[in-house]
C-alpha positions as a LaTeX table, in Angstrom:
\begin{tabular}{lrrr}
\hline
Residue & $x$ (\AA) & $y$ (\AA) & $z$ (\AA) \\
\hline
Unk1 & 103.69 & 157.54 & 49.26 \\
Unk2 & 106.27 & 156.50 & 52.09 \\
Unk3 & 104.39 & 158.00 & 54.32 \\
Unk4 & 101.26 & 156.10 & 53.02 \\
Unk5 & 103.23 & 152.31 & 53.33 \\
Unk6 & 104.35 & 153.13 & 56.59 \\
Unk7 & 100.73 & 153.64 & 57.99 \\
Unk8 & 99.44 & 150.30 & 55.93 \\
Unk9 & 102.55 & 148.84 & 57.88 \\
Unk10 & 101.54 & 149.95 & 61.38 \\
Unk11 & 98.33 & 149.17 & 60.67 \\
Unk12 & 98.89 & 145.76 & 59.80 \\
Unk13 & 101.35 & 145.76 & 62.70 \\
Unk14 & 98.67 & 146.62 & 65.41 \\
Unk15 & 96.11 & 144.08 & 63.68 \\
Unk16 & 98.25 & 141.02 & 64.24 \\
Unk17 & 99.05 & 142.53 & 67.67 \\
Unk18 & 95.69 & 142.14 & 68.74 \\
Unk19 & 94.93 & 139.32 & 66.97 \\
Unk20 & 97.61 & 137.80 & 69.21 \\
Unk21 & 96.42 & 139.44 & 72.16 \\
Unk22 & 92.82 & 137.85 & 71.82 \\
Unk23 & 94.19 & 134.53 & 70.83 \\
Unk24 & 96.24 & 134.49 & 74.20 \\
Unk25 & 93.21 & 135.74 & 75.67 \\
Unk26 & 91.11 & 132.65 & 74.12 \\
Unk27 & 94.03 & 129.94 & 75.31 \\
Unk28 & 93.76 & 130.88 & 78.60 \\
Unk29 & 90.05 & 131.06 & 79.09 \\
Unk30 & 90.32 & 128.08 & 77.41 \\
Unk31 & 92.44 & 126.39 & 79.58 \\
Unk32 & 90.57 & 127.56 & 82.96 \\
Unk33 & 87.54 & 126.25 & 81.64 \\
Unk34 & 89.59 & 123.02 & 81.22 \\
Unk35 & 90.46 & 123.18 & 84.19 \\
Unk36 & 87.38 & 123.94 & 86.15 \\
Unk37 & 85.55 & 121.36 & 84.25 \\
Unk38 & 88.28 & 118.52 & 85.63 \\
Unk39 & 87.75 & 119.98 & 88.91 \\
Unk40 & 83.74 & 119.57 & 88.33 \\
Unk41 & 84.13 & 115.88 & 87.42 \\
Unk42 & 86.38 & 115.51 & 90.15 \\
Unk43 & 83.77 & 116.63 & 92.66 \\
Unk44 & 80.41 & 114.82 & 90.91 \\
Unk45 & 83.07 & 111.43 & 91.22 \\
Unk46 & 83.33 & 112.24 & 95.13 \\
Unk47 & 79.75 & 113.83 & 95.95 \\
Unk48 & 78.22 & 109.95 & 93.99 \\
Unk49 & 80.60 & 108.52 & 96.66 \\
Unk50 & 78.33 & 106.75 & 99.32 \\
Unk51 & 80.31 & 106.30 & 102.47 \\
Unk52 & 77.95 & 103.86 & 103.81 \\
Unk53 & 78.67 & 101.47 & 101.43 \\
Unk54 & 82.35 & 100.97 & 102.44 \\
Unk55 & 80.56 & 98.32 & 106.04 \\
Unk56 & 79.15 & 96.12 & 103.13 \\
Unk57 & 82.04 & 96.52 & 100.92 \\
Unk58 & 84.38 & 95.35 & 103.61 \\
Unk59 & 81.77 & 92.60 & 104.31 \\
Unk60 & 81.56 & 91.31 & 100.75 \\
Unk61 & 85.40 & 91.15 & 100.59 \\
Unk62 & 86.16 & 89.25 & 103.76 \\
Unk63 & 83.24 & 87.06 & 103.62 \\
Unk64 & 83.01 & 86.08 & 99.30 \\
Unk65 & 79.37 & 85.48 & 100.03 \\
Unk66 & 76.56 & 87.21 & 99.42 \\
Unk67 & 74.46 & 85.63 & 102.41 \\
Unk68 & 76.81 & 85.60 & 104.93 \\
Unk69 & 77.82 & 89.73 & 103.91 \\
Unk70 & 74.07 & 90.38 & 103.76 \\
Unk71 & 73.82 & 88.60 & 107.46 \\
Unk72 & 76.84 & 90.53 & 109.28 \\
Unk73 & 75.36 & 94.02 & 107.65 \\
Unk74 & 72.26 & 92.82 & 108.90 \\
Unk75 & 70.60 & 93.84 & 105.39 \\
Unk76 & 68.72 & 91.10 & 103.03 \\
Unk77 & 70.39 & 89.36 & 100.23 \\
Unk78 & 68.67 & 91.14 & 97.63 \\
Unk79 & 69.87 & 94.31 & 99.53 \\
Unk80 & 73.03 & 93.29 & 99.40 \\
Unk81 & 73.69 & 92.25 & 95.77 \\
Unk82 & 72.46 & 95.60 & 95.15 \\
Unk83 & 75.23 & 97.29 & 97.09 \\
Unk84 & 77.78 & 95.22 & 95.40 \\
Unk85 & 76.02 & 96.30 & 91.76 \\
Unk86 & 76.91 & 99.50 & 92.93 \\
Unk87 & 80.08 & 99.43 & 94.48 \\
Unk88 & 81.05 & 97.18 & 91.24 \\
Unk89 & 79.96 & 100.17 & 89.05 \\
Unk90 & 81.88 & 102.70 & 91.43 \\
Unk91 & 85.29 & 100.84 & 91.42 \\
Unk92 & 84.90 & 100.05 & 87.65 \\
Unk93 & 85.71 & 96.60 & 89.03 \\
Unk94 & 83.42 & 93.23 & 89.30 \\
Unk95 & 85.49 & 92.76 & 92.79 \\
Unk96 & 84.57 & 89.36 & 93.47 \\
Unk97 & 84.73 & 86.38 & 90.50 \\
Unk98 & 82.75 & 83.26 & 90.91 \\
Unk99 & 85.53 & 80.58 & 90.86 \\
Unk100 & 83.73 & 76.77 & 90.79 \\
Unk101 & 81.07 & 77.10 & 94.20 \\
Unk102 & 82.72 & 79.85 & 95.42 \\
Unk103 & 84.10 & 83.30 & 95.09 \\
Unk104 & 87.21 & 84.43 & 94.37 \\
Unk105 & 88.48 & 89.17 & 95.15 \\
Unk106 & 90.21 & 90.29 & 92.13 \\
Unk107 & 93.34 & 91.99 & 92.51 \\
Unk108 & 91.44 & 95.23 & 92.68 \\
Unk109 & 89.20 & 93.67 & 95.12 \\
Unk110 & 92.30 & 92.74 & 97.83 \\
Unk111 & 94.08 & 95.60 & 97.34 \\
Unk112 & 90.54 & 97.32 & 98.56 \\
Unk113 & 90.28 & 95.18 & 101.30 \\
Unk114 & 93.93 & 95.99 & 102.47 \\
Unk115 & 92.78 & 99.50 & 102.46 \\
Unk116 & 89.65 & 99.15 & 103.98 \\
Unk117 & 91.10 & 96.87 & 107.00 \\
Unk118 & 92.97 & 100.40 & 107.92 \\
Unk119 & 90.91 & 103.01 & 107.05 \\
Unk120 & 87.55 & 102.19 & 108.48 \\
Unk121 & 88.95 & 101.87 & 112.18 \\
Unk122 & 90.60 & 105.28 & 112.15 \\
Unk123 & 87.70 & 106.45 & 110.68 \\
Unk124 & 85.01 & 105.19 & 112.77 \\
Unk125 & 87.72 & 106.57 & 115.55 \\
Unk126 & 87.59 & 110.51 & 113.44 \\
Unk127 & 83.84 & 110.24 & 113.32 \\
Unk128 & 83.84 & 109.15 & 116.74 \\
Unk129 & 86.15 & 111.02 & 118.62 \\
Unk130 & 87.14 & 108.03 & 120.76 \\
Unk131 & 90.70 & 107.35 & 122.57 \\
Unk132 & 92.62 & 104.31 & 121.25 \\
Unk133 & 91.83 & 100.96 & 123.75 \\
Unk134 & 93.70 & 98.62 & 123.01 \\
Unk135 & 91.47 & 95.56 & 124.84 \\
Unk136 & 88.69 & 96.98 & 122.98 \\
Unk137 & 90.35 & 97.85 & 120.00 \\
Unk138 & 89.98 & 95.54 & 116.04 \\
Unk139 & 92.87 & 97.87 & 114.64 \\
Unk140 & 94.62 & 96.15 & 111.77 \\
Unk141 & 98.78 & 97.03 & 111.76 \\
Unk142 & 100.61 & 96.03 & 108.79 \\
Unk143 & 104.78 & 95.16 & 109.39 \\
Unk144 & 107.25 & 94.49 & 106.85 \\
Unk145 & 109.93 & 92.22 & 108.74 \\
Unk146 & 113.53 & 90.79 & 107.68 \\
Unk147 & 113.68 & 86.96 & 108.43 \\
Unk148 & 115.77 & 87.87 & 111.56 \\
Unk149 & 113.25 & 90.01 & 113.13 \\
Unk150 & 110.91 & 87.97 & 112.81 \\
Unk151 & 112.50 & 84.87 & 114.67 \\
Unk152 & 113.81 & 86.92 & 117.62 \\
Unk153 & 110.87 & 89.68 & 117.96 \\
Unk154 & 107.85 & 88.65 & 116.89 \\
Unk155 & 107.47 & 86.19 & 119.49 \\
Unk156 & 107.88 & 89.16 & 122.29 \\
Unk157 & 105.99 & 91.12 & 120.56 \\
Unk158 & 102.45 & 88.91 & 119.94 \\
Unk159 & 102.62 & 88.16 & 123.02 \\
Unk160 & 102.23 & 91.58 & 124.66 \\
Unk161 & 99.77 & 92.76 & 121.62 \\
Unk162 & 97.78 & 89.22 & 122.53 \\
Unk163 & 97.68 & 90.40 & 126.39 \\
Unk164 & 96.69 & 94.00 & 125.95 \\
Unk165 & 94.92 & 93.19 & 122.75 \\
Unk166 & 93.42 & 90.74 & 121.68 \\
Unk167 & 91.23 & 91.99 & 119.41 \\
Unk168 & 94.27 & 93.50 & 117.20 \\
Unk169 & 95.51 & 91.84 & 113.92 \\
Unk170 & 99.03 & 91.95 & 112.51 \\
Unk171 & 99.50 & 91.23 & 109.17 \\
Unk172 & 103.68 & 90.46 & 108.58 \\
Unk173 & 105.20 & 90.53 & 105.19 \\
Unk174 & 108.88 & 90.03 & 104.57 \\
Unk175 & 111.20 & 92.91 & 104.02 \\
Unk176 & 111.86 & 93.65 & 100.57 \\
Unk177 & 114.05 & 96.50 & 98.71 \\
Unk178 & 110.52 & 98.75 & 98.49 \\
Unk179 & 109.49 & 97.74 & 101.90 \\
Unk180 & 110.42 & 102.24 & 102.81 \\
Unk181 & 108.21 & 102.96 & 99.18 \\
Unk182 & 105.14 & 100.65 & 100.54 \\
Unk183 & 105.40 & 102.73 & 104.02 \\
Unk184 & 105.33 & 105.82 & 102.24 \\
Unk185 & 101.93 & 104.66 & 100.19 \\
Unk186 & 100.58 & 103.63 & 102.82 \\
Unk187 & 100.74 & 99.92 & 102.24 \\
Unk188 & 102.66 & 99.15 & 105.33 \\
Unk189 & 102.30 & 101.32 & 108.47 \\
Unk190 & 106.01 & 100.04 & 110.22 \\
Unk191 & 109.12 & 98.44 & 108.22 \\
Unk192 & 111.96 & 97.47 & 110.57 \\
Unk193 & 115.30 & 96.61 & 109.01 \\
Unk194 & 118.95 & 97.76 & 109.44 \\
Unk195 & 118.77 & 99.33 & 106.01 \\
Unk196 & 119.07 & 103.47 & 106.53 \\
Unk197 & 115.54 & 104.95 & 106.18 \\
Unk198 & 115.14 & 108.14 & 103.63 \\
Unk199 & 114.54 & 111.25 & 105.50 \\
Unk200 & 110.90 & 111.37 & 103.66 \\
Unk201 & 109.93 & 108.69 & 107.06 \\
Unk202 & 109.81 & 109.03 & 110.17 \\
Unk203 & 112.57 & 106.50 & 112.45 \\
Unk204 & 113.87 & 105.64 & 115.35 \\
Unk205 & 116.83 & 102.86 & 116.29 \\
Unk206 & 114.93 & 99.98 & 117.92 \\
Unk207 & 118.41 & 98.01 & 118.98 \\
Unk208 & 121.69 & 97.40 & 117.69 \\
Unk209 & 122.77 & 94.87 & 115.29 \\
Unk210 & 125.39 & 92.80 & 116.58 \\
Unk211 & 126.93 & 89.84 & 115.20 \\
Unk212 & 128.40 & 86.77 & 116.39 \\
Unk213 & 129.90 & 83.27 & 114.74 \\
Unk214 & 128.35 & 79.78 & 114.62 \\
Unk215 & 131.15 & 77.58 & 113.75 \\
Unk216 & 130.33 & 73.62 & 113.55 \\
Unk217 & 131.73 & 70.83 & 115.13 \\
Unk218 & 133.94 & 69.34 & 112.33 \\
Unk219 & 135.63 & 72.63 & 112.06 \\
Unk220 & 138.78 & 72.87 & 114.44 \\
Unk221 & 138.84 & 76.69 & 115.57 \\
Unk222 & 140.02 & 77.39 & 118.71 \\
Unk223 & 140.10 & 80.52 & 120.95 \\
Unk224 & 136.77 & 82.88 & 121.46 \\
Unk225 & 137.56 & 85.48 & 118.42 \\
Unk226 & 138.04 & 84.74 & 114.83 \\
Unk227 & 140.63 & 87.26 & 113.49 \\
Unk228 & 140.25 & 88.49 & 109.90 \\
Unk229 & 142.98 & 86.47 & 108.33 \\
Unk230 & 141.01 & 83.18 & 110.01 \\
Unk231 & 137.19 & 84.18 & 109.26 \\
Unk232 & 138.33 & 84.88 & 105.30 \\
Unk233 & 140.10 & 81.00 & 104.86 \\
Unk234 & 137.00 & 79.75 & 106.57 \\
Unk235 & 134.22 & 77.99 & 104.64 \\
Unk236 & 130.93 & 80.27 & 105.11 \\
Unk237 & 127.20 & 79.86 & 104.59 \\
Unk238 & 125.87 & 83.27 & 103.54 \\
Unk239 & 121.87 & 84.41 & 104.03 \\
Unk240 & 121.02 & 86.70 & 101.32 \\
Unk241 & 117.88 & 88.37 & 102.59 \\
Unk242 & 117.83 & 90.64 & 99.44 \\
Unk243 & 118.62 & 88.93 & 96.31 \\
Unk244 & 121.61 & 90.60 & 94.35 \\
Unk245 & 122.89 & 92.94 & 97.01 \\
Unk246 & 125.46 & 92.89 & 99.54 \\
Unk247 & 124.53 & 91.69 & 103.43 \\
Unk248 & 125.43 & 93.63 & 105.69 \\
Unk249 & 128.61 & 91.50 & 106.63 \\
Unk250 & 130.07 & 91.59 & 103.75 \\
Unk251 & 129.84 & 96.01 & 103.26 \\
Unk252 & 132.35 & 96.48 & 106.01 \\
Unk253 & 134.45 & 93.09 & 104.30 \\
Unk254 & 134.26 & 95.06 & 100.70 \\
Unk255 & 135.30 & 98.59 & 101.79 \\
Unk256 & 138.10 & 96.60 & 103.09 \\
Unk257 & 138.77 & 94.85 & 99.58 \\
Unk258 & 138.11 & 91.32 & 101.29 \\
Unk259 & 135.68 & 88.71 & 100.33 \\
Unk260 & 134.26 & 85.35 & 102.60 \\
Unk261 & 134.16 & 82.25 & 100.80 \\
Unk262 & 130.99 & 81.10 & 100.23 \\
Unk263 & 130.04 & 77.56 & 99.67 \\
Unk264 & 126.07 & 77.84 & 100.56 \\
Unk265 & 123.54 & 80.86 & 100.31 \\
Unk266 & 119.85 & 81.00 & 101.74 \\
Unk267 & 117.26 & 83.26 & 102.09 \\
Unk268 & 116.37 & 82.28 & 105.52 \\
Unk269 & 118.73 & 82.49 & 108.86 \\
Unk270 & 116.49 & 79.25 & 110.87 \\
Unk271 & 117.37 & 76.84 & 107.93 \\
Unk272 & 121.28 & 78.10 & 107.95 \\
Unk273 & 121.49 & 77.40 & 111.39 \\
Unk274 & 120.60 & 73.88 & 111.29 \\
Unk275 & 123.09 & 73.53 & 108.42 \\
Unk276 & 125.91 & 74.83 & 109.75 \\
Unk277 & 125.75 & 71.96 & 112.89 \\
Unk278 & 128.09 & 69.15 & 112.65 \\
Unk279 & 129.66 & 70.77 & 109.40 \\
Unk280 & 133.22 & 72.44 & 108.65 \\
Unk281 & 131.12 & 75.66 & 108.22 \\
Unk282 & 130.67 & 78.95 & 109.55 \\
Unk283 & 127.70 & 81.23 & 109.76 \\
Unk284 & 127.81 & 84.70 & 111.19 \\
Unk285 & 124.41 & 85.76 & 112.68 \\
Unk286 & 123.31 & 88.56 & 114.72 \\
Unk287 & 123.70 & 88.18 & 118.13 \\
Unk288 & 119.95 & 87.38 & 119.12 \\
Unk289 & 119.84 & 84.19 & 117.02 \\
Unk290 & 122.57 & 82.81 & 118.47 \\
Unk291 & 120.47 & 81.67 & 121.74 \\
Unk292 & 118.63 & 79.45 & 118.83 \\
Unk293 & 121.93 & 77.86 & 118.42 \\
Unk294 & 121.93 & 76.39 & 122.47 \\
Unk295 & 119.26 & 74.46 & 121.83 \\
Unk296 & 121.18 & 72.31 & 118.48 \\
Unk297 & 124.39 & 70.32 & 119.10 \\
Unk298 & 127.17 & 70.48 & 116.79 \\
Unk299 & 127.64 & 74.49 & 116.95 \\
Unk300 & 130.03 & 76.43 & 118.77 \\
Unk301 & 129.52 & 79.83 & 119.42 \\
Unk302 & 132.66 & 82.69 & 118.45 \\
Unk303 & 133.30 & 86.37 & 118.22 \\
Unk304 & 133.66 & 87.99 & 114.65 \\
Unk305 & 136.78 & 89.38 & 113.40 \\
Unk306 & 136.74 & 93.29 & 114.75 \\
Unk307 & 136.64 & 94.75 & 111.56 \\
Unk308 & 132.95 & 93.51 & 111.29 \\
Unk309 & 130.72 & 96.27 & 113.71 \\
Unk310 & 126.95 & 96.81 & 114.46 \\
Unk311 & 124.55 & 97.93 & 112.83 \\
Unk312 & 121.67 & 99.95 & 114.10 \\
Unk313 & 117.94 & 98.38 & 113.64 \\
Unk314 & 115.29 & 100.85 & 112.73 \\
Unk315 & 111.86 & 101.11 & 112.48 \\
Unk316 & 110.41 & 103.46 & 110.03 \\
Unk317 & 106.50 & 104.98 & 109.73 \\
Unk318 & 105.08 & 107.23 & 107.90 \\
Unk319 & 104.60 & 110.57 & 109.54 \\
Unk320 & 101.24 & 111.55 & 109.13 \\
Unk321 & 100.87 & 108.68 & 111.64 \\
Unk322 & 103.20 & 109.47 & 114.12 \\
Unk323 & 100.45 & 111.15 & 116.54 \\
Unk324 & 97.65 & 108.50 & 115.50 \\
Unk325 & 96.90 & 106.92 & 119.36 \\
Unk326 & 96.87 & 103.25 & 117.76 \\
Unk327 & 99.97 & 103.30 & 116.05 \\
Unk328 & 102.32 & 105.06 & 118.55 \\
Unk329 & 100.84 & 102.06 & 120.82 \\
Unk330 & 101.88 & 99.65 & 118.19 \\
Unk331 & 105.18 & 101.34 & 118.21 \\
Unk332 & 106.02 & 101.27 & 121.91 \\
Unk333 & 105.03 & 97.33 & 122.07 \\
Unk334 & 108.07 & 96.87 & 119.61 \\
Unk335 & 109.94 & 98.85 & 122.20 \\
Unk336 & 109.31 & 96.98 & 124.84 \\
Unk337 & 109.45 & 93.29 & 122.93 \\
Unk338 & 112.98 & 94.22 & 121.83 \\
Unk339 & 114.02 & 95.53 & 125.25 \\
Unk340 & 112.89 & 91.95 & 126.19 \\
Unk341 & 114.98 & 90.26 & 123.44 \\
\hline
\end{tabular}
């Protein structure tokens, strides 16, 4: 009779075991079918893709008229409201909203357009084969710039891209705390700042950061250095270029448990400047703006306290670009208009 349970047992034992075994079996066939079906949509999505679309789609953007789209495309109107019924039904996304007489992109429709204004030269230049020429060239570059850059090298720098290039566009947005995230997405294809880059970018130091004192005219300092002791009693004007965190003045101040005393913040170094003249006020700057301050009365011009060093400048792409013909162009014209800063 023992004998008789133990064989029920092992029987029932080896049932469940291969009941388990085929329901593993079923969950993963039932997962690569999953699977393969995902990849299936996945390819349908990209094989209705119609790459000639993306010349009207670009046209329909810039333009936010029908006629004038259909008349750059050289296509008919009808034609071309029936490439933007389609690329409406391929972005999910009407793309353009009448607004009054006019049109208006969504923000699906200018993000597209950002995207477009990048991809479709470097891919007519894949398709193509072509070299990068720069007086021939409609490449659109994308910079994120602090308010300082800006005001002492983007004058240098148009001017070069506007001799060798005038067909370029540069498209400058301020710096901002996710100014090294945009670069990585693609969003921006150079940031420059004196913030470190992460190692996921590619860098380089463009200059170093040095700072000097703009002290106004009300304000009796004398010699050609303010010590430490001096520059803390002073009344300052801080720029904050990013709200809530420490410039880079005050980091070397703070490790040193010292604090300026601030009686005016702005965003902007320009405006500060013009403040500071004919006031009891000082302003520390970096080096390159000072030459602004030769042109205003009512400044005088000092050395920082030692303890505050310089920074280096970097600019930071995204290395899947770093061989790209048109942007290591782009990069060696902000070489050579900070050498000449």
């Amino acid at each position: 009779m023992a004998v008789l349970g133990m064989s029920v047992l092992a029987f029932y034992t080896v049932k469940k075991f291969r009941v388990a075994v085929l329901f593993i079996r079923a969950l993963v066939l039932s997962s690569v079918v999953c699977i393969v079906r995902i990849l299936d949509m996945h390819n349908v999505h990209l094989r209705n893709l119609d790459l000639n679309l993306l010349v009207p789609l670009r046209a329909i953007l810039e333009e936010r008229h029908i006629t004038r789209a259909a008349q750059r495309c050289h296509l008919s109107q009808p034609a071309m409201s029936r490439a933007l019924e389609r690329l409406r039904e391929m972005f999910g996304d009407p793309l353009l909203v009448r607004s009054g007489r006019s049109y208006e992109r969504t923000a699906r429709g200018e993000q597209i357009l950002r995207e477009l204004e990048a991809l479709l030269p470097r891919l007519e230049a894949m398709i193509g084969g072509v070299e990068f020429t720069p007086s021939q060239s409609q490449e659109r570059f994308r910079i994120a710039l602090t308010d300082h850059a800006s005001t002492i090298l983007l004058p240098s720098l148009i001017r070069l891209v506007r001799k060798a290039a005038p067909g370029v566009a540069i498209e400058v947005s301020p710096w901002r705390t996710g100014a090294y995230q945009d670069v990585a997405a693609g969003r921006i294809d150079l940031a420059l700042s004196a913030e470190e880059v992460p190692p996921t970018l590619q860098s380089e130091v463009l200059f170093s950061l040095e700072f000097v004192c703009l002290v106004g005219s009300t304000q009796p300092v004398r010699g050609r250095r303010l010590t430490l002791k001096q520059y803390l009693q002073l009344p300052h004007i801080q720029v904050e270029t990013l709200a809530g965190q420490q410039t880079l003045v005050d980091r070397p101040l703070a490790a040193l448990g010292a604090k300026r005393r601030v009686v005016l913040t702005l965003p902007f170094f320009v405006p500060a400047i013009y403040a500071t003249a004919h006031t009891d006020l000082v302003l520390t700057v970096p080096r390159g703006l000072a030459k602004l301050a030769g042109r205003i009365s009512g400044l005088q011009v000092l050395e920082p306290p030692r303890e505050i060093k310089s920074f280096p400048y970097f600019i930071a792409w995204h290395p899947p670009v770093t061989t790209e013909p048109a942007h290591a162009w782009l990069r060696e014209q902000l070489r050579a208009a900070a050498r000449s800063v």
